[in-house]
N, C-alpha and C positions, 0 to 999 in steps of 0.2 A: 573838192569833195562835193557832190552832188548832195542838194537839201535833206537834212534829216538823216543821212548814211550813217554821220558819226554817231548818232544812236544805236547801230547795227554793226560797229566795225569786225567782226568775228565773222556776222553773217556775209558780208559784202567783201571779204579779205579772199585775195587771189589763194588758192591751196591745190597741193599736188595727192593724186593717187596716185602711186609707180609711177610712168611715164606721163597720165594723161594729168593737164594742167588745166583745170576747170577757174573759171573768171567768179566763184564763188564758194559757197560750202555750201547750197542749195541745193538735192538733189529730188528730182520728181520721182517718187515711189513709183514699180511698176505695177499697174493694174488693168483687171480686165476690162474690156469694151463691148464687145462684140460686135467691133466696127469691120473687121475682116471682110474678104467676100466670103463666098459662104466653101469654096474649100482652101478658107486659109491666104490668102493672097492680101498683101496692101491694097486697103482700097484709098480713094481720093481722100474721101471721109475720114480717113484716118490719118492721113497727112495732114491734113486741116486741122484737125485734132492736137496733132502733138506740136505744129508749126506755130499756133497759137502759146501752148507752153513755152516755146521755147521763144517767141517774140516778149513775153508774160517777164521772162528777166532772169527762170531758172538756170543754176551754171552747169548740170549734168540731167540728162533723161535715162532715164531705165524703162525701155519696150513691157509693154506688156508679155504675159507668160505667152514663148514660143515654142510652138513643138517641136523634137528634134526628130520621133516616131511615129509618125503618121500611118493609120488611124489611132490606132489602139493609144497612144500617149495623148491625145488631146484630153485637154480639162472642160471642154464641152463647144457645142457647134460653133462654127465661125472662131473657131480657135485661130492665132497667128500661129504659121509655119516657118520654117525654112530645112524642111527635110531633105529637101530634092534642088537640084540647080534651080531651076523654075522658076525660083522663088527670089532667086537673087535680084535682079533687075527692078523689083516691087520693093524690095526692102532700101536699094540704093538710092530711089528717089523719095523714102520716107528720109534718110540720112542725110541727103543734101539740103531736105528742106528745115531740118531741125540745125544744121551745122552751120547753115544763112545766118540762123541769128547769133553767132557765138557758144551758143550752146554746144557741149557734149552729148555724145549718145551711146548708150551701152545697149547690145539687145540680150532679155533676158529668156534663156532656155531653161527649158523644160518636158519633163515626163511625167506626165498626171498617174502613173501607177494604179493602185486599186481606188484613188480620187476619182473615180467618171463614173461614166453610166451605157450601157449600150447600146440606148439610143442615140448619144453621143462620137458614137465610134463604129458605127454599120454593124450593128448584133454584134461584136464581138463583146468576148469574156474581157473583163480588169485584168493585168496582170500586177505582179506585187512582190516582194522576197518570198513570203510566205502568203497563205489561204486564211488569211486571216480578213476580214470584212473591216472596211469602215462603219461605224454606226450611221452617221449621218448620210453615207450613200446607201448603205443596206445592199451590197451587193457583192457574194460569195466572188473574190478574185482567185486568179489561176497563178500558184507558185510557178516562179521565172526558174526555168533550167540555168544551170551553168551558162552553159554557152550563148542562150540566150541575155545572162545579164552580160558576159562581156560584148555581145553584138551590141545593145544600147549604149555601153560604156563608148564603143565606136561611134554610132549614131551622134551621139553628145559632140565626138570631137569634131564629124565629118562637119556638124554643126556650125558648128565656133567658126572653123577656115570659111563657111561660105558668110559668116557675119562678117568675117573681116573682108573678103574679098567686098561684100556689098558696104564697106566705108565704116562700120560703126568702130568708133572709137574703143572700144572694149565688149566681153560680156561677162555676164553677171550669170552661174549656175544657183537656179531656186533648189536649194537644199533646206529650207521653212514650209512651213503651213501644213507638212502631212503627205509632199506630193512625193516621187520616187526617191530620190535622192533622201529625202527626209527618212523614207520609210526604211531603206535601207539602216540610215546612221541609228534608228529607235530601237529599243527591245522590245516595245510593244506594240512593234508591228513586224518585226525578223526573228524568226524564229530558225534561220538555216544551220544547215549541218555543214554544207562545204565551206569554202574559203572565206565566203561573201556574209559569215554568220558568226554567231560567239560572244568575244569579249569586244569590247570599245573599240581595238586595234583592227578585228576582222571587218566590225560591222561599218569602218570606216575606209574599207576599200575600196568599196565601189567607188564611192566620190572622190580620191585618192585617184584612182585611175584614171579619171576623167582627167583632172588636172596636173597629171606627168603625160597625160595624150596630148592636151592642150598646148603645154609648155613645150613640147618636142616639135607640135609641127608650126607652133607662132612663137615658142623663142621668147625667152623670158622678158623682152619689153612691152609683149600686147598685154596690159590690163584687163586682170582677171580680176573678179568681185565675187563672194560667197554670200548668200542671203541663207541665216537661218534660224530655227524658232530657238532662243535661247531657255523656255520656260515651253514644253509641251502642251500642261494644264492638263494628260491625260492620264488613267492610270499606268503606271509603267514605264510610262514614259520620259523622253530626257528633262532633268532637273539644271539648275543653273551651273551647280555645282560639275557636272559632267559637263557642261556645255562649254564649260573655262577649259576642261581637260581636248575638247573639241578644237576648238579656237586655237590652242598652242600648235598644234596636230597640222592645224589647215596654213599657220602661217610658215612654218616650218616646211610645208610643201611646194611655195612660193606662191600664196594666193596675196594681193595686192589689198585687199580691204575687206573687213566682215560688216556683213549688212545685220543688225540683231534684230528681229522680230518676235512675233512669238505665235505658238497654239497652232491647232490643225482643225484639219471640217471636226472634228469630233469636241473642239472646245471652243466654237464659230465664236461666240462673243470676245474672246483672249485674240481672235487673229483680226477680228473686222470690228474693231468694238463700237457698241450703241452709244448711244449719246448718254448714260449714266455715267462713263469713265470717263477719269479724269484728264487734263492735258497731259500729252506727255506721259502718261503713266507708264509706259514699259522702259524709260529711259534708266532706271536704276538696273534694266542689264544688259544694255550697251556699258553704262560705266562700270560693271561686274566684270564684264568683258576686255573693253580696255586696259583694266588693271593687270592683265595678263600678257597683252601681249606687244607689241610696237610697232604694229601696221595701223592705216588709220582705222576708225570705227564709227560706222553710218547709225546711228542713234533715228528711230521710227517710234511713231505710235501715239498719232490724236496732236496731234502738235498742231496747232491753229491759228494761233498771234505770234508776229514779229520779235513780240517781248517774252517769249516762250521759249521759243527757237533761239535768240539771242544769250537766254540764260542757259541754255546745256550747253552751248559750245564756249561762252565766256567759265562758265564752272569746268570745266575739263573733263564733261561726261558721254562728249562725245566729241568728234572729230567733222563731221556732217551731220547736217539733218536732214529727212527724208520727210517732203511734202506729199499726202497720198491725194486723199477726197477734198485734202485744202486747194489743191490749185482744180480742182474739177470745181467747186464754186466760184475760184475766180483766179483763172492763169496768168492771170497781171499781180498779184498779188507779190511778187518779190521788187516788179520796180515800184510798184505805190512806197511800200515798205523802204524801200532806198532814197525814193524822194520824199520821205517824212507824209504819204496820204497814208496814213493806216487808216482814217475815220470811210477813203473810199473802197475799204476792203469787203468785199459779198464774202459773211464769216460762212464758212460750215460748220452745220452744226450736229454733225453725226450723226442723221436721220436714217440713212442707208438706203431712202426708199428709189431715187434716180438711180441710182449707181449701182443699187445690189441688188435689195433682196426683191422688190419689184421692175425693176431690167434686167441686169444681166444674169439671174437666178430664172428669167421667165426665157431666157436667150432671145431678150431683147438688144438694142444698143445703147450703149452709157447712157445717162441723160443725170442730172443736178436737178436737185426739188427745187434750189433758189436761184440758180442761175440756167434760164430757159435756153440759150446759147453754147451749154456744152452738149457735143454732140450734134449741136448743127450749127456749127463753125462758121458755114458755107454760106449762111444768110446773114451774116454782118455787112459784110456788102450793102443790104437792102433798107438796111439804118439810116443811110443818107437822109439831111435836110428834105422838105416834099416843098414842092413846088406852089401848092395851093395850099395855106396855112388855115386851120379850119378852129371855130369856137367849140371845144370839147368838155361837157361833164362827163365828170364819174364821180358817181353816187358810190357811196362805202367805203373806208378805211380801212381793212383787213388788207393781207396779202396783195391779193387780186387787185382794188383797187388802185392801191398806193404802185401794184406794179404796173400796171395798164397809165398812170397819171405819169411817171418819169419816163418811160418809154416812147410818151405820147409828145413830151414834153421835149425829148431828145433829140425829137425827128423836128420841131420847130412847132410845133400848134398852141395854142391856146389853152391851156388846163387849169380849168379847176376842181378841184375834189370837196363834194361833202360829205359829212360824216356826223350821224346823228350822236352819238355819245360824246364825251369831251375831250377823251382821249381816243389816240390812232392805235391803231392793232386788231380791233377786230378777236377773230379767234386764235391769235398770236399772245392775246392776252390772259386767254384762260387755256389754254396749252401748255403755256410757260410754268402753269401752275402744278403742273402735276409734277411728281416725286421724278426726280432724274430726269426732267425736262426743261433746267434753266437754260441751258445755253438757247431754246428757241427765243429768248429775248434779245439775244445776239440779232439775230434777221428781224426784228421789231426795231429795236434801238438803229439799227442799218437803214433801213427803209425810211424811217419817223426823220434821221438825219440827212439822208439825200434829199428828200423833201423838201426840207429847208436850205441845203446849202444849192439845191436848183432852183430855188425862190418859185415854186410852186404855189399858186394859191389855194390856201385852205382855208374851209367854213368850217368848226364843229359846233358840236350841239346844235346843229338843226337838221330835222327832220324834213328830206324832200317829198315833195308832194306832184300830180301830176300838172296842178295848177301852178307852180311856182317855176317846175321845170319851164311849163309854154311860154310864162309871160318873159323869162329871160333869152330863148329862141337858138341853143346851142344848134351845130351842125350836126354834131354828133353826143351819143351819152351811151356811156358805159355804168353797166349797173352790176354793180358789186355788193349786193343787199344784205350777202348771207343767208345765215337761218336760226330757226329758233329750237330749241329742244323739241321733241316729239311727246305729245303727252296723249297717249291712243285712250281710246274711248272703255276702257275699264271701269265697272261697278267699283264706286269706293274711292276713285285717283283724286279726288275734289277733296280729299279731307284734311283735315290738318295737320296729320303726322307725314303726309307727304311734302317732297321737294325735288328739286330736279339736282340731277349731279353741278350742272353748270351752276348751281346757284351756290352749292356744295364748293365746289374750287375756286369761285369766285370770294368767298369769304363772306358772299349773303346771307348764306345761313351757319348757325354757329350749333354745332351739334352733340350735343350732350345726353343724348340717350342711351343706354350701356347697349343692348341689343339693335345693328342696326342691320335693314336688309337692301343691297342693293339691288335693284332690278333691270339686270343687262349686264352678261358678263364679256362684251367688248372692250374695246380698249378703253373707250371713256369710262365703262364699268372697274374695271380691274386697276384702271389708275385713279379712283375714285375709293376706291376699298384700299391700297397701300396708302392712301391721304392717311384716312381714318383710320388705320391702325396701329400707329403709334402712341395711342390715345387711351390703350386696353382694353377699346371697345369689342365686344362681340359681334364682328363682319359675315355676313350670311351673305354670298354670290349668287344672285339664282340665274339660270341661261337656259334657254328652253332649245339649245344644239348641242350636240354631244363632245362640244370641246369649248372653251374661252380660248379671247382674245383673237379671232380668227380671220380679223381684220389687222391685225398688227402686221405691222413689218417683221421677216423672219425670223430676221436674228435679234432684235429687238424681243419676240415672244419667247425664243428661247431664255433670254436672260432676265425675263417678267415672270417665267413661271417659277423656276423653285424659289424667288421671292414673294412667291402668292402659300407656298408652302412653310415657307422659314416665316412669316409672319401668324401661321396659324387662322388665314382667314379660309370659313366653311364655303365650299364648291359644293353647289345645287345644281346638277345638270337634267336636260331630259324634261324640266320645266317649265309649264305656261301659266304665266298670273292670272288669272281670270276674277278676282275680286280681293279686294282689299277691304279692310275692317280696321277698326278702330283697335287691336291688340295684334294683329297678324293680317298675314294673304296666305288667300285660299289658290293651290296652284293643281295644276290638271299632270298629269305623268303620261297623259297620250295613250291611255291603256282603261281611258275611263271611267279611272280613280282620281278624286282628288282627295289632299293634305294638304291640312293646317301649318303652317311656318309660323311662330310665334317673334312678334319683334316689337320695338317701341317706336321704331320711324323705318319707314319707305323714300329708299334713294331713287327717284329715277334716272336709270342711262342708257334709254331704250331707243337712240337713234335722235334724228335732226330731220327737220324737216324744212326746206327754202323757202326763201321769202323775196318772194317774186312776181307779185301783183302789180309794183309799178310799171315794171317792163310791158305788160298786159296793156298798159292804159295808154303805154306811149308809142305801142306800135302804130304806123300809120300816120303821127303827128307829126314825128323827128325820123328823118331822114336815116340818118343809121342810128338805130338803138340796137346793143348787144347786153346780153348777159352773162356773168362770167363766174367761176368761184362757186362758192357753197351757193348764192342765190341761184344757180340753175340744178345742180346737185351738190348735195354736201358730199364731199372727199377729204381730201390728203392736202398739203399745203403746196405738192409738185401739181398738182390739178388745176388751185388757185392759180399762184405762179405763170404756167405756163398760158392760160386761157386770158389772167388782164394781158400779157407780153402777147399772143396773138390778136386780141382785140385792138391793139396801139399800133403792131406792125401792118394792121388791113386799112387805117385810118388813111 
């Protein structure tokens, strides 16, 4: 038994779906990339991609969503296809290069239904059971005739035979998240009158038909899998309770394993959830599920640590688990986990901003806030030892820093980092503070730890200077300075009822005023107002743009707002502070009026500003100086992240 497995014997135990015999209970969730080319074809890029997972130690892959109806069925540009032969040959060398490593591969199909957008799909119209609109796409779809849904029902199967002809081990119909398939089995999205419409029995046709098509022309040993939402979360929509009556339905029809997820675009946080929820939280309806039926069941949803994953399938609440955004921060993470390294795991820590709601939302291609190397797979290669080992600072301990010093450190150089404060983190440390953002101490505590187990040297508590830099003579210095809150030049900001938000979640200031107002309804703003209202304090927002939070990640502000509502804190929009007084601030409506806002203390969280003066002083002196992270501009911690990891790979 390889180190540390016997701590995992459930997760690392040989287990069968139907025919296929997977070398684990690990299975890599499917999800989107946007690595495709752009009509739909494997690209390199994406072989890298999943070749890595599957070197990483996973014992099943599930392809991201494939279209079986090209155009109109794709779930947005660069969607993976296999509608057409064409496509076969593209998918066969994605298969070979995932089956190298022992891994399994299932590709998963799909019809994005009224889920897309027109732009999406050359003008055309959504189509859907019914003319009933998604909220969240906002776009009137066109009811599927009859005949029309049995042609997709075809589409589906023509599907399947070219997966299998192109080697994949199985596939997996997405019957979850809202897409056709889903919309059909809901009542709050089928509203039909012919066959394909009604009671539970009708409205489970369609995907019923797929899978006696499937069976007929691959013959009840090819491994089929069902992915779907066991909890809607929408009005109307299927509840758990139906979803058992589902489940019985599907196994009885010879589906090989249910995949339980949950929620549709219309309840984004239930399908893709932010970093407020919990591990594992949707595992109570995989084991809802199993308790009904005796085919295996793929238990999903935030699952993160070894020791997580380990306890649903030793408790018997699921049969597999499905790693989604966990192996996108680190697709090694099943052998670490086997050879007892979990301390070398890059945690995810459900930011969504690489992967979602800032890439593949902007039909970008995947990318990890923490791990700068998904997605571009293709430059590990260039990690190699260098040839000429150089004396390197980096100045600052946040993100950037610490990532720019082990990368630096990895290639063979000289590194050392300082860091003016006592401790490492940086803005990882007052990040972590806000409400539903502990897990960011997960990638602090990760970082702080590789550190040390790469025997990195580290200074803190001292402040560099440009004089202290020259007299020690690096080759290079990376500066990772960060920044410091922005305090703009307002009548009145000097007074004593103000403070800064950061001083606010850092526990510097201790606030006791009944009325407080914060100023800046960004994200630093609006997770600075749920701090403080727990407290019964009276929270007054002021934002001088006609919405909060509009820097947040999407689906992250989706599930920030109606808790800015259930807490009862007052939204000031359309406002500019233009003075501050000792009982209130005076603010402008841009119609040139202003109002009095009556408060006891002024928060501010009006933005950041970089600190990056030494870079100034050391250009010209030191051979390469770069700047990286919030000291060039404050952002996001994928900005940080990926700018130290380029500054370490140009060294």
């Amino acid at each position: 038994m390889a180190k540390g497995n016997h701590k995992y014997q459930k997760l690392f135990e040989s287990a069968s779906i139907g025919s296929l015999r997977a070398k684990n209970r690990l299975i890599m969730a499917p999800m989107g990339t946007r690595l495709s080319s752009e009509v739909g074809g494997v690209t390199q890029r994406q072989i890298d991609y999943y070749r890595e997972r599957a070197k990483g130690g996973v014992g099943t892959i599930i392809t991201e969503v494939t279209c079986v109806d090209h155009p109109v069925g794709v779930t947005g540009p660069t969607n993976l296809t296999l509608h057409d032969n064409a496509f076969i040959a593209g998918h066969n060398e994605l298969v070979e290069a995932v089956q190298r490593y022992g891994a399994k591969i299932l590709c998963q199909l799909v019809h994005a239904g009224r889920q897309t957008r027109p732009a999406s799909i050359k003008g055309l119209q959504p189509v859907a059971p019914s003319a009933i609109p998604c909220e969240f796409i906002g776009v009137m779809p066109r009811e599927l005739t009859t005949g029309e849904t049995e042609e997709i029902v075809r589409r589906f199967i023509e599907a399947a035979v070219r997966a299998k002809t192109a080697g994949y081990d199985g596939v997996e119909l997405h019957g979850a998240h809202g897409y056709l398939i889903a919309q059909f089995m809901s009542l709050s999205s089928n509203q039909r009158k012919d066959r394909y419409g009604g009671d539970l029995s009708h409205r489970m046709r369609f995907p019923l038909e797929i899978i006696q098509g499937i069976r007929k022309e691959l013959g009840p040993g090819f491994p089929l899998f069902f992915r779907f939402s066991a909890e809607e979360f929408v009005e109307g929509g299927r509840d758990l309770e139906e979803s058992k009556e589902v489940a019985k339905i599907l196994e009885d029809a010879g589906v090989d394993a249910l995949h339980v997820s949950a929620g549709t675009y219309d309840s984004m946080p239930t399908m893709i959830e932010p970093m407020s929820y919990a591990q594992a939280w949707k595992i109570y309806m995989a084991e809802a599920i199993k308790g009904v039926v005796r085919i295996p069941v793929i238990g999903v949803g935030g699952i993160r640590t070894p020791q997580v994953a380990e306890e649903v399938l030793r408790d018997g609440k699921a049969d597999f688990v499905a790693l989604g955004r966990t192996l996108l921060a680190d697709p090694h993470w099943p052998n670490k986990a086997k050879e007892g390294r979990e301390e070398e795991i890059i945690p995810c820590i459900s930011c969504n901003v690489g992967c979602i709601g800032e890439r593949v939302f902007r039909n970008l291609h995947i990318r990890c806030a923490l791990n700068p190397l998904t997605g571009r797979e293709s430059l590990k290669k260039e990690l190699g030892p260098v040839r000429k080992k150089k004396k390197v600072f980096v100045i600052g301990g946040g993100p950037a820093g610490m990532t720019a010093a082990l990368y630096a450190a990895r290639k063979g150089h000289e590194v050392t980092l300082f860091e003016k404060n006592r401790e490492l983190g940086g803005q990882l440390n007052l990040a972590s503070r806000s409400p539903g953002k502990e897990k960011i101490e997960w990638f602090r505590d990760y970082l702080v730890n590789r550190m040390k187990a790469e025997k990195i040297r580290v200074i803190t508590g001292k402040a560099m200077t440009e004089e202290t830099v020259l007299q020690e003579s690096p080759d290079a210095v990376i500066l990772a300075t960060g920044a410091i809150p922005l305090v703009p030049d307002i009548p009145g900001i000097e007074g004593p009822s103000v403070c800064t938000a950061w001083e606010v979640l850092e526990g510097k200031r201790e606030i006791r005023d009944r009325v407080v107002l914060i100023a800046g309804g960004g994200t630093v703003g609006c997770e600075t107002a749920l701090h403080l209202a727990p407290d019964n304090k009276t929270i007054i927002l002021v934002e001088m743009l006609d919405a909060i939070a509009l820097d947040m990640e999407p689906i992250h502000r989706i599930d920030l707002l109606p808790k800015i509502d259930e807490t009862g804190i007052q939204v000031l929009l359309g406002r500019k502070i233009t003075r501050i007084e000792q009982d209130g601030v005076i603010v402008s409506t841009g119609r040139k009026k202003e109002e009095k806002i009556r408060c006891d203390r002024v928060v501010l969280a009006l933005g950041a500003s970089a600190v990056c003066d030494l870079a100034e002083r050391l250009q010209g002196k030191i051979e390469e100086v770069t700047l990286v992270g919030d000291g060039k501009k404050p952002r996001k911690i994928m900005d940080a992240v990926y700018e130290g990891f380029q500054a370490s790979f140009l060294l």
